[in-house]
C-alpha positions in Angstrom: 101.4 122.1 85.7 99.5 119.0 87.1 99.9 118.0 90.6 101.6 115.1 91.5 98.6 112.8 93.0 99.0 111.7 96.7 99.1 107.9 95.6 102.1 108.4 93.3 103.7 110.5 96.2 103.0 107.6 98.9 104.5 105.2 96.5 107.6 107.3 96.1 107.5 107.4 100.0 107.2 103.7 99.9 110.0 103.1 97.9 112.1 105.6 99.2 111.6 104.1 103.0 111.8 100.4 101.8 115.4 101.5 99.8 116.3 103.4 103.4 116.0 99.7 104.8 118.1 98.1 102.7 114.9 95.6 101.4 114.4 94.6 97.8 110.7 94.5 96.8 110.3 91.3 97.1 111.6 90.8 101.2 108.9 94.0 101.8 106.5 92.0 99.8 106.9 89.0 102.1 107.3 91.1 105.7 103.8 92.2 104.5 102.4 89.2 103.1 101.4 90.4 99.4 102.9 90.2 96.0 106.0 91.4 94.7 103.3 92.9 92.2 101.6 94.7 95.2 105.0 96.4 95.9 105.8 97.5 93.0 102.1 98.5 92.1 102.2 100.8 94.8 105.7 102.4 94.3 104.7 102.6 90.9 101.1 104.8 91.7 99.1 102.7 90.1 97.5 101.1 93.3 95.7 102.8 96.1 96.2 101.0 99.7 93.9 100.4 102.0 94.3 101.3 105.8 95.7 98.2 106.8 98.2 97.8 103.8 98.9 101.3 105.2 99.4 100.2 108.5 101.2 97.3 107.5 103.8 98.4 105.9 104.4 101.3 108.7 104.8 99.3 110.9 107.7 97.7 109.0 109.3 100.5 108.8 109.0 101.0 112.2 106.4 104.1 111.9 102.7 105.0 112.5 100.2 105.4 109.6 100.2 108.8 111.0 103.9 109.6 110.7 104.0 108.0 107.4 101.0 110.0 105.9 102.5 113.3 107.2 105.0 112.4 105.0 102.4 113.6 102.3 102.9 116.9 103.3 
């Protein structure tokens, strides 16, 4: 069985925190200043974010890189 890569599961993390929120795609998109594309890119797996989009859009969802990567795990 293949493994699940760690960029799909951070975009199902994404997805699943920015639905927690209560944000469609496109307010996260703007509290982070990207694309709608960007957002759904990334939920999607298909786009690997740097550090700061990492720390970007923890801190929108009030976290720390660190508490949303050990979400990973």
């Amino acid at each position: 069985m293949h493994e699940e890569s760690s960029i799909a599961r951070f975009g199902l993390i994404i997805e699943a925190k920015r639905r927690e929120c209560g944000y469609t795609q496109q307010y996260l998109a703007h509290l982070v200043d990207e694309s709608v594309v960007f957002v759904r890119l990334l939920e999607k797996g298909r786009l690997d974010p740097t550090l700061s989009d990492m720390a970007k859009l923890a801190n929108e969802f009030n976290l720390s890189v660190f508490d949303l990567l050990n979400e990973l795990s």
